[in-house]
C-alpha positions in Angstrom: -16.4 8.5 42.2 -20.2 9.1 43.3 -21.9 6.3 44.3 -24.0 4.5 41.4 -27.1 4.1 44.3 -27.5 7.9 44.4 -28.8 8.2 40.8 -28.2 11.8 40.9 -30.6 14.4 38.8 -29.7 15.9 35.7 -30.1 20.1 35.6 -33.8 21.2 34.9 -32.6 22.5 31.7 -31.2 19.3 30.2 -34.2 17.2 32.2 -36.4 18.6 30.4 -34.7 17.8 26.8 -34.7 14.3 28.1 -38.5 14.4 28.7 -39.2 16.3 25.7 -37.9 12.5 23.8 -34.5 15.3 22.0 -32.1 13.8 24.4 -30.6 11.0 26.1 -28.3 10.4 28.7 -27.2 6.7 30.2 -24.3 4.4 29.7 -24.5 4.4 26.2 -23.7 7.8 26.2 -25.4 10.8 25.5 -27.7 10.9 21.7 -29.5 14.1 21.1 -31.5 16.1 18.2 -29.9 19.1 16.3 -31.9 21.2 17.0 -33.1 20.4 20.4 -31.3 17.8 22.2 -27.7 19.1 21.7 -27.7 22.7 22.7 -24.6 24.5 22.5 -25.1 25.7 26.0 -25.2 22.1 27.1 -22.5 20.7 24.4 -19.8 22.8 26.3 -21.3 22.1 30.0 -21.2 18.4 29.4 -17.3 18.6 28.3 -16.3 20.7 31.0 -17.9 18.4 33.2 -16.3 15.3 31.6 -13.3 17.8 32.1 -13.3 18.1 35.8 -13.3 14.6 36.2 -10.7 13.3 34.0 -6.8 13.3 33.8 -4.6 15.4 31.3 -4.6 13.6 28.0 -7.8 13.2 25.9 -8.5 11.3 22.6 -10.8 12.6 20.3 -12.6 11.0 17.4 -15.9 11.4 15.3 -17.8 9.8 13.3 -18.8 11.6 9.4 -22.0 13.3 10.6 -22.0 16.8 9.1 -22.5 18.2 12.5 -19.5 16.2 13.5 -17.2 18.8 12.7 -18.8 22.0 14.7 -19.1 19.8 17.8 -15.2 18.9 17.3 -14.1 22.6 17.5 -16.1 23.0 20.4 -15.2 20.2 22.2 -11.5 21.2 21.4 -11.7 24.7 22.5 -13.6 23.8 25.8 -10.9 20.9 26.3 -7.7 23.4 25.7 -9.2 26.0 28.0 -9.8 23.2 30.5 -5.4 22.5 30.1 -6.0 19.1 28.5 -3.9 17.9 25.9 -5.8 16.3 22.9 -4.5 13.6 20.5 -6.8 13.7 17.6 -7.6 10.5 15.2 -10.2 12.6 13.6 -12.3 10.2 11.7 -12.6 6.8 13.1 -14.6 4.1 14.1 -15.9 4.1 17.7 -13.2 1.2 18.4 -10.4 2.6 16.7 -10.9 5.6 19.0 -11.1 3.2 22.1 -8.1 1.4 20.8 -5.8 4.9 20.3 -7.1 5.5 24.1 -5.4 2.3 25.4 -2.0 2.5 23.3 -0.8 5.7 23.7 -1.8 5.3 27.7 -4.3 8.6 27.7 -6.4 9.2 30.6 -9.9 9.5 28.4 -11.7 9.9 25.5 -14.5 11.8 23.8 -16.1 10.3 20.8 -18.3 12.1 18.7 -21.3 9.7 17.3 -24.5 8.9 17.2 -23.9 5.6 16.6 -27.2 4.4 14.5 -29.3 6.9 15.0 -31.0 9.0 12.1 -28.8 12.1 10.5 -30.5 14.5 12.7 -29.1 13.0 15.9 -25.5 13.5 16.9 -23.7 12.8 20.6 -20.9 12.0 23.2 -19.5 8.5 23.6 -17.0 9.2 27.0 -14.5 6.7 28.1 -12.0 6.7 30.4 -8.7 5.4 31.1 -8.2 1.6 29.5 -10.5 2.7 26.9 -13.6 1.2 28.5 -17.2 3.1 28.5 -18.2 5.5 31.6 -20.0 3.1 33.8 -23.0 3.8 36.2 -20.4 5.2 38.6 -18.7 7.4 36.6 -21.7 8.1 34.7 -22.8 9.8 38.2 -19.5 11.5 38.7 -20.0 13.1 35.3 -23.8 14.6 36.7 -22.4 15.3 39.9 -19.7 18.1 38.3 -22.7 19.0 35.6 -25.0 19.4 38.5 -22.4 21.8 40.7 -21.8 23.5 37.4 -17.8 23.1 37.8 -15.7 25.8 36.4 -12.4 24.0 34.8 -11.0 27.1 33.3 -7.1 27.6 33.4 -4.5 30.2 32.9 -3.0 31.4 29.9 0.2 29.4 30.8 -1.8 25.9 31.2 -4.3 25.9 28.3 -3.5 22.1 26.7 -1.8 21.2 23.4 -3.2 19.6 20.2 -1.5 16.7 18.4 -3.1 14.5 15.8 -2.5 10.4 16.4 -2.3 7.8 13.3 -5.4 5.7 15.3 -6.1 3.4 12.2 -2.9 2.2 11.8 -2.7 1.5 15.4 -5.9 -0.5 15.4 -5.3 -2.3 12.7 -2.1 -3.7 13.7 -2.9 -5.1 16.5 -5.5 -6.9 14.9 -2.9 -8.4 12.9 -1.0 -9.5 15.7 -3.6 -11.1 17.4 -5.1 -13.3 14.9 -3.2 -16.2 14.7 -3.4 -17.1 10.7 -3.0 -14.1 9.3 -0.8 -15.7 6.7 -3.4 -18.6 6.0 -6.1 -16.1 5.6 -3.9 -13.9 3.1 -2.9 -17.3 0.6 -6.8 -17.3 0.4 -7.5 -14.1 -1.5 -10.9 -13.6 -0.5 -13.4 -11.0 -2.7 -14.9 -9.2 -0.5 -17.9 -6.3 -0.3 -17.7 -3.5 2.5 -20.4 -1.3 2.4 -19.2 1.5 5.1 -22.5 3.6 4.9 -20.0 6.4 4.0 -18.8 6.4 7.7 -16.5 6.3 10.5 -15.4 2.8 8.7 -15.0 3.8 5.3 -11.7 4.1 5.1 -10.3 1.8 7.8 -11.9 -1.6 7.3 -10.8 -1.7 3.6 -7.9 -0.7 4.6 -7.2 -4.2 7.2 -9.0 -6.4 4.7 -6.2 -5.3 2.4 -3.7 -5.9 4.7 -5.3 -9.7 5.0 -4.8 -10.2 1.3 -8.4 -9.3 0.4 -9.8 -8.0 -2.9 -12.1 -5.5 -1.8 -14.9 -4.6 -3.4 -16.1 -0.8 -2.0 -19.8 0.5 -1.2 -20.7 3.6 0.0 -17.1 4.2 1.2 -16.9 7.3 -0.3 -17.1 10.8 1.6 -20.9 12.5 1.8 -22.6 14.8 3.0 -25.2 12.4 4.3 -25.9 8.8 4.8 -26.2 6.9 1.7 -28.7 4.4 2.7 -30.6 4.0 6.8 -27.5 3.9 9.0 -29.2 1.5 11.1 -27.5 -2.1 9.3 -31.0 -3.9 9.1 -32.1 -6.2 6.2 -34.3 -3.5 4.3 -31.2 -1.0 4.5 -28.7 -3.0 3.1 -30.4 -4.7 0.1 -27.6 -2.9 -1.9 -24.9 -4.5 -0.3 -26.7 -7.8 -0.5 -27.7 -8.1 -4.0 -23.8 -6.6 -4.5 -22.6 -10.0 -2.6 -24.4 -12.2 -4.7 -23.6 -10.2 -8.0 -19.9 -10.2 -7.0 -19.9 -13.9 -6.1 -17.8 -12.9 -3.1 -16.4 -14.9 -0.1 -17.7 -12.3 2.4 -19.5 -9.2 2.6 -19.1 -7.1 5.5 -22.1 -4.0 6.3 -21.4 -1.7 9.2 -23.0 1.1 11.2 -21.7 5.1 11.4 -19.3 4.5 13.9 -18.5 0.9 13.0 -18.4 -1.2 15.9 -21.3 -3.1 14.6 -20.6 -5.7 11.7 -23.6 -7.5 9.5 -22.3 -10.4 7.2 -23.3 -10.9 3.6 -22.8 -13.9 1.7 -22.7 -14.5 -2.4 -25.9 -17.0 -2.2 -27.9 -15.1 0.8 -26.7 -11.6 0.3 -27.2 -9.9 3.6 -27.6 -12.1 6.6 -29.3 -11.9 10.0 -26.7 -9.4 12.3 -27.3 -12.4 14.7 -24.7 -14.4 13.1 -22.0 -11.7 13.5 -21.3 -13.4 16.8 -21.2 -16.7 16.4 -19.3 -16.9 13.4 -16.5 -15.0 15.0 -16.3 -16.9 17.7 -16.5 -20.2 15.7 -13.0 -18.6 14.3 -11.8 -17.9 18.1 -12.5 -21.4 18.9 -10.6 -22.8 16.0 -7.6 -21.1 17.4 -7.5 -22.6 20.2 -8.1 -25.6 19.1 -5.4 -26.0 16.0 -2.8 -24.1 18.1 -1.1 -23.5 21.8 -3.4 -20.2 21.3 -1.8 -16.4 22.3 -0.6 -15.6 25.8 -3.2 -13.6 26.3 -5.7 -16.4 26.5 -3.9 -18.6 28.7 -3.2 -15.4 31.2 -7.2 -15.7 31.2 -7.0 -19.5 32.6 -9.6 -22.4 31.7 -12.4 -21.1 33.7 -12.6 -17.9 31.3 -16.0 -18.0 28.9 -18.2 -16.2 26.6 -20.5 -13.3 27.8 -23.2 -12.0 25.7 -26.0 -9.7 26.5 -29.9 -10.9 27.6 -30.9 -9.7 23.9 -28.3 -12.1 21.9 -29.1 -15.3 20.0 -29.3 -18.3 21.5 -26.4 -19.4 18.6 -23.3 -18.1 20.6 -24.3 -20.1 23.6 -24.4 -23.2 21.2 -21.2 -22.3 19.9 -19.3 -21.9 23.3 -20.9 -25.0 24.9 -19.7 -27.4 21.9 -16.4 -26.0 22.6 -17.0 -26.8 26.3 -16.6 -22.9 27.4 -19.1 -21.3 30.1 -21.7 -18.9 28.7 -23.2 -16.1 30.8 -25.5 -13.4 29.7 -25.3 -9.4 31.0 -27.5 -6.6 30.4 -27.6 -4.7 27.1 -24.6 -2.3 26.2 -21.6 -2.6 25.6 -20.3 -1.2 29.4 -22.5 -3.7 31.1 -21.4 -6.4 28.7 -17.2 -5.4 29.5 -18.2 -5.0 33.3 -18.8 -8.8 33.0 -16.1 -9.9 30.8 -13.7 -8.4 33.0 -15.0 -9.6 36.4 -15.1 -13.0 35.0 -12.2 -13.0 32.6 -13.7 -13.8 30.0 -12.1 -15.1 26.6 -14.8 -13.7 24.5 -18.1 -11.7 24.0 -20.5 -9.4 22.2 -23.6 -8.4 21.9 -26.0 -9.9 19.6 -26.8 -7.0 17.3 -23.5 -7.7 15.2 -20.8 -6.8 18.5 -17.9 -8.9 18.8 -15.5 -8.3 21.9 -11.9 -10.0 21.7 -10.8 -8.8 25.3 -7.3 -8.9 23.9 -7.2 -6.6 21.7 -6.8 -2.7 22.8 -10.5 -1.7 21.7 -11.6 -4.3 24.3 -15.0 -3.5 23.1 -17.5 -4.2 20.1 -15.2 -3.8 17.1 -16.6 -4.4 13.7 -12.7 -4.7 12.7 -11.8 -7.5 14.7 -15.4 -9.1 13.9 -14.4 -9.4 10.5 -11.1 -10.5 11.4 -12.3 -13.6 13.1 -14.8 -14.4 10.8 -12.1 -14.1 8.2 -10.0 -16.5 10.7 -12.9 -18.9 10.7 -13.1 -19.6 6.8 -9.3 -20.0 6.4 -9.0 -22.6 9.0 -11.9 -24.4 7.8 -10.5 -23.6 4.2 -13.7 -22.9 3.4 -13.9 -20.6 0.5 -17.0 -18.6 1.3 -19.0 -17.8 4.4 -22.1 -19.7 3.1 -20.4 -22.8 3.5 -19.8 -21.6 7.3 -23.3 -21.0 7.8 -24.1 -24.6 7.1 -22.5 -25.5 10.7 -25.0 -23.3 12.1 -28.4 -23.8 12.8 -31.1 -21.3 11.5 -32.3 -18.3 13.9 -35.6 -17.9 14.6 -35.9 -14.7 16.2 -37.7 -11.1 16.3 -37.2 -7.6 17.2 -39.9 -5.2 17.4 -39.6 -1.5 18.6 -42.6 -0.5 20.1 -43.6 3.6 21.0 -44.0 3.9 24.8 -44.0 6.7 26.9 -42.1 6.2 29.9 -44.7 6.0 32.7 -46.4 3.4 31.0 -43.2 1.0 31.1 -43.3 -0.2 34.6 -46.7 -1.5 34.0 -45.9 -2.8 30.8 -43.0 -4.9 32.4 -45.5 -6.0 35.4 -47.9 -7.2 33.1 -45.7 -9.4 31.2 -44.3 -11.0 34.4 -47.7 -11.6 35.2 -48.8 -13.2 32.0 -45.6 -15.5 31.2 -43.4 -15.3 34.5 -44.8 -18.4 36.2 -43.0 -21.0 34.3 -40.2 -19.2 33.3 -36.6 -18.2 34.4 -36.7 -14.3 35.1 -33.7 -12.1 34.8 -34.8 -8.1 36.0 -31.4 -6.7 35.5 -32.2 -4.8 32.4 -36.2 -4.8 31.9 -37.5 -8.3 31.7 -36.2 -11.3 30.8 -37.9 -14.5 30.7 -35.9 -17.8 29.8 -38.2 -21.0 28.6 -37.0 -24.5 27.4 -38.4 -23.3 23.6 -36.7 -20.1 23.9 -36.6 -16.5 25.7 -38.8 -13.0 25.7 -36.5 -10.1 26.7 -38.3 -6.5 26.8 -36.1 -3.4 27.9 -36.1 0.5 27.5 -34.1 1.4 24.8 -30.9 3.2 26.5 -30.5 5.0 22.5 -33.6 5.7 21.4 -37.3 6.8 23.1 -38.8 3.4 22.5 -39.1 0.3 24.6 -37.9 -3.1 22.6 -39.6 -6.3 22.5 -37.0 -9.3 21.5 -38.3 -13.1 21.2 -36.1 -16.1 20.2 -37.7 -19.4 19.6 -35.8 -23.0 19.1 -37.9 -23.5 16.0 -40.3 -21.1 14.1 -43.6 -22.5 15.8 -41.5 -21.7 19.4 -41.3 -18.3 18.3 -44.4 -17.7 16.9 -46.1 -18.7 20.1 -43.8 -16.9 22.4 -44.1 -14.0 20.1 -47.8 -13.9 20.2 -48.1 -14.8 23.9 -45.8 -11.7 24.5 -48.3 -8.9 22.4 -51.0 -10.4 24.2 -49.2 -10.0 27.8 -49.1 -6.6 26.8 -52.4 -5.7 25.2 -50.7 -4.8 21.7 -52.8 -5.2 18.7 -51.8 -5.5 15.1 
């Protein structure tokens, strides 16, 4: 693998799609325009460079964007003529995919997803073997073989083979396995709301929620030909789903992205609820495991010393929640490779990322999985035999937190990050792995290029609303914005 120091350049031709704001290219994958950013002369050298440096058997999933479907067949082609053999879930969520990856032992994976982004967007999750995210290393493999333009054309007698793989079914069972009440939680017959945003998840989280015992009540699960509301899962996109809760009285109400490895609550008295809670409350029902029970064997192969990892941008409740139950809490950069990268070198128990991410190491999709997030949760409100997830939220405190995208071009962002180190950096505990981060007694400022979208993202969390309020407005003023 190349060396992640080396940082090597992308082609002129894609560079300048990346400048041009129609494409992006980092860990989180690779997100760009139609038209623009994903140019079929670019589509099929970015698979044959994932090609040339991957084994023989590739997974391949997608999530339901219309131009889902005309990247598949290209990606297949390109991958058959390259002699890989493709086992295909078709349409699944982003962790299902992951999941299919790491059972049936392939060597990588292409997802096809834009995660959150608008309709116009599509792109290229890669993972490789385990089922894990390309890293910076392998992220620089991938533009080293792009870069040398490698040809990984074979004969006739070597093009690869196509089979289709029962990924959902997969997934789902060993989610059942690994909770440890699935019993209790079924006995409960919880009503419950999934709106699906007509994607990747539509047709596999009702489908475990019934195998739980739940009566599920279905939004936007349906197929479309578009998104039926913003496919980002924030409070003004899914005021449907939470006036639905509330109308439906239900126990839970569970709101996910395209792809579907992010997971927003809802609850019959608040209707949609703050992503930030996501976390927490699934790890509230982890915790409970351990606590009622001799937990799984894949905890205790972890040992005592294993924690909770979240990323620099993630509520200050999981670490309040891990700490009561007398388990270490670190923090990682933002995404979900940087996130694992931790996990794993630490062992953790459990993780996520605070924008509705939960990561149960033990499962296959050892990565955000809006599945196993509602799994937990689930988990959580049996073993409290607490009939709905309102009366959940009254263990928690409240969150006092904001997010703010704010329109930067590039050049200006190593200034901006100066001049808020400047301002607030004096008293405070500073973190540079990803952007900024500055840690106070009354909370934290985190401010970070967006890997996923051209913006540059401004996240405060205060211990009480005057806390935030003035680390809020000493953050603008640190960086000369106006409103």
């Amino acid at each position: 693998m190349a060396s992640r120091k080396k940082n090597i350049a992308l082609p002129p031709s894609v560079q300048k799609s990346v400048d041009a704001g129609e494409l992006m290219v980092s860990v989180s994958g690779i997100r760009g325009t139609l038209p623009g950013g994903l140019r079929p002369d670019h589509l099929a050298s970015f698979i044959q460079s994932f090609a040339a440096i991957q084994g023989k058997t590739i997974v391949l999933g997608n999530d339901a964007r219309p131009s889902g479907p005309a990247i598949r067949e290209l990606i297949l082609g390109i991958l058959k003529l390259s002699g890989k053999d493709i086992l295909d879930t078709g349409l699944a969520p982003t962790p299902t995919v992951k999941a299919a990856l790491n059972q049936k032992k392939a060597s990588a994976g292409i997802i096809v997803t834009a995660s959150h982004n608008p309709i116009q967007w599509n792109g290229l999750k890669f993972l490789k073997k385990g089922g894990f995210f390309f890293g910076a290393s392998e992220l620089e493999a991938w533009k080293a073989a792009l870069v040398q333009a490698v040809d990984t054309t074979v004969g006739p007698a070597k093009l690869g083979q196509y089979s289709q793989v029962d990924g959902a079914s997969l997934h789902i069972n060993s989610i059942l396995k690994r909770i440890p009440n699935v019993n209790q939680i079924r006995k409960k017959k919880y009503r419950v709301v999934v709106d699906a945003v007509s994607g990747a998840g539509r047709e596999a989280m009702p489908a475990l929620l019934e195998a739980l015992g739940c009566k599920v009540i279905r939004l936007n699960c349906e197929k479309s030909s578009g998104f039926p509301r913003p496919p980002e899962p924030t409070p003004a996109a899914l005021k449907e789903f939470g006036k639905l809760c509330q109308k439906e009285k239900v126990a839970a109400g569970f709101a996910l992205d395209p792809d579907a490895d992010r997971l927003v609550p809802g609850t019959a008295i608040a209707g949609a609820i703050n992503e930030e809670y996501t976390l927490p409350l699934s790890l509230m029902g982890y915790v409970q495991s351990l606590r009622s029970g001799p937990g799984k064997k894949e905890d205790a192969g972890r040992g005592k010393k294993g924690g909770v990892v979240v990323n620099l941008s993630s509520s200050l409740l999981t670490s309040l929640v891990a700490e009561e139950a007398g388990l270490k809490f670190a923090r990682s950069p933002v995404g979900e490779a940087n996130v694992v990268e931790q996990m794993l070198s630490t062992k953790a128990l459990f993780g996520g990322e605070g924008n509705g991410g939960v990561i149960d190491p033990a499962l296959p999709s050892f990565g955000r999985d809006s599945l196993a997030g509602a799994a937990w949760i689930l988990s959580a409100m049996a073993q409290f035999n607490i009939s709905g997830l309102d009366g959940m939220l009254q263990n928690l405190p409240a969150i006092h937190m904001r997010k703010e995208k704010i329109e930067m071009k590039r050049p200006r962002i190593p200034e901006a990050f100066r001049k808020l180190k400047k301002s607030m950096g004096q008293r405070a505990t500073v973190d540079e792995r990803d952007g900024l981060w500055l840690g106070f007694p009354e909370g934290w400022v985190h401010l970070r290029a967006s890997n996923t979208e051209p913006v540059v993202r401004l996240i405060v969390e205060g211990r009480n609303a005057s806390d935030l309020e003035t680390l809020y407005q000493a953050a603008r003023k640190a960086l000369g914005i106006r409103k």
